[in-house]
N, C-alpha and C positions, 0 to 999 in steps of 0.2 A: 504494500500500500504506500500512498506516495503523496505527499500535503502539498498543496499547489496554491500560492499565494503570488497574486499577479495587483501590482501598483497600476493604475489607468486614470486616463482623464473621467471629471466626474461626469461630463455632457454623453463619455459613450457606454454608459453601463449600458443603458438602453438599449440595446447593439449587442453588448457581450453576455450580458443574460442571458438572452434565447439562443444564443449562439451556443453556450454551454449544456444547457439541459437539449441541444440538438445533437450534440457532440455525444449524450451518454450520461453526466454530469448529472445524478441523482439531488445533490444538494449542495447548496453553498451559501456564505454569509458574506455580507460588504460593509464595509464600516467606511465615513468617511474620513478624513487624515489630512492631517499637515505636514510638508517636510521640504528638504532638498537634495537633489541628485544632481548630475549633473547639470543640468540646464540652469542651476544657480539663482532663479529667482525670475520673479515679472516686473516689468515696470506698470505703476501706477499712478491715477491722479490722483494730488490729494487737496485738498483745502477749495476755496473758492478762486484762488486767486491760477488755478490750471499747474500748480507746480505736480513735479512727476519724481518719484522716488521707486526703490526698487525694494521690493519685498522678498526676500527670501524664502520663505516658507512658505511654497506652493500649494494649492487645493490641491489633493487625489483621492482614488478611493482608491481601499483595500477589499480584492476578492479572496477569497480561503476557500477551500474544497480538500477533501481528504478522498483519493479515487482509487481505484485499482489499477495495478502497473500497466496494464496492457491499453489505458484510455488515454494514458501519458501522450503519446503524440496528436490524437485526434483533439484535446484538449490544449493543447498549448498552441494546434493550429486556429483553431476557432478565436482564440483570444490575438492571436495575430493578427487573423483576418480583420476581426473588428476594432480592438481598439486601435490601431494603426490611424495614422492620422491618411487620407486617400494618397493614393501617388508612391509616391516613394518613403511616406513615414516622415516625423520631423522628431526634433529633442524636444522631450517631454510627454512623448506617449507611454512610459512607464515603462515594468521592469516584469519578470517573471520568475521566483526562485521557486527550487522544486526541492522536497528533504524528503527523506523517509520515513515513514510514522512504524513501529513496532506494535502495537497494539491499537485497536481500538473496538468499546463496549458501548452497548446502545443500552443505556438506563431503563427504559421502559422495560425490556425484557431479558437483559439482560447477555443477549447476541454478542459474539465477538469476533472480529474478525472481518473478514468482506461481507459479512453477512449482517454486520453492526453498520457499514456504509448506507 
């Protein structure tokens, strides 16, 4: 089994949702987030007076799924696919890390295993 946690813009969840539960992708959570990667920040307007400053800590969202090995590539194509900004991609469409989970128990019945997914 394999936790699959993918950083996106928050405009394309919309897009990567169904993408996921097309891909196979029984369940997942998103949280939204603050932070910075490479792209180092956005510039913005602030005050009245039109001054522009750079904010470091960009809006994303975080997606988490815990899936079975073998969904591994159909799942990280989907999020490709979508969160990608059109064209060739730009900096700041996020990030994908993938780890391995050793266990996992589904509380209500107690199931473990692919079968707790």
């Amino acid at each position: 089994m394999l936790k699959v946690e993918a950083i996106v813009r928050p405009e394309r969840i919309g897009q990567v949702t169904p993408a996921l539960t097309a891909a196979g992708c029984t369940g997942f959570h998103y949280t939204n987030v603050t932070g910075q990667g490479r792209q180092g920040g956005v510039e913005v307007f602030i005050g009245r007076g039109g001054q522009m400053t750079t904010r470091s800590a960009v809006p994303k969202t975080l997606i988490t799924t815990v899936i079975p090995d073998h969904l591994l590539e159909r799942v990280i194509d989907a999020i490709l696919e979508t969160a990608r900004t059109p064209g060739e991609g730009s900096e700041g469409d996020g990030k994908i890390f993938v780890s391995p989970v050793s266990e996992v128990v589904r509380v209500s019945s107690g199931e473990r295993g692919e079968l707790a997914i």
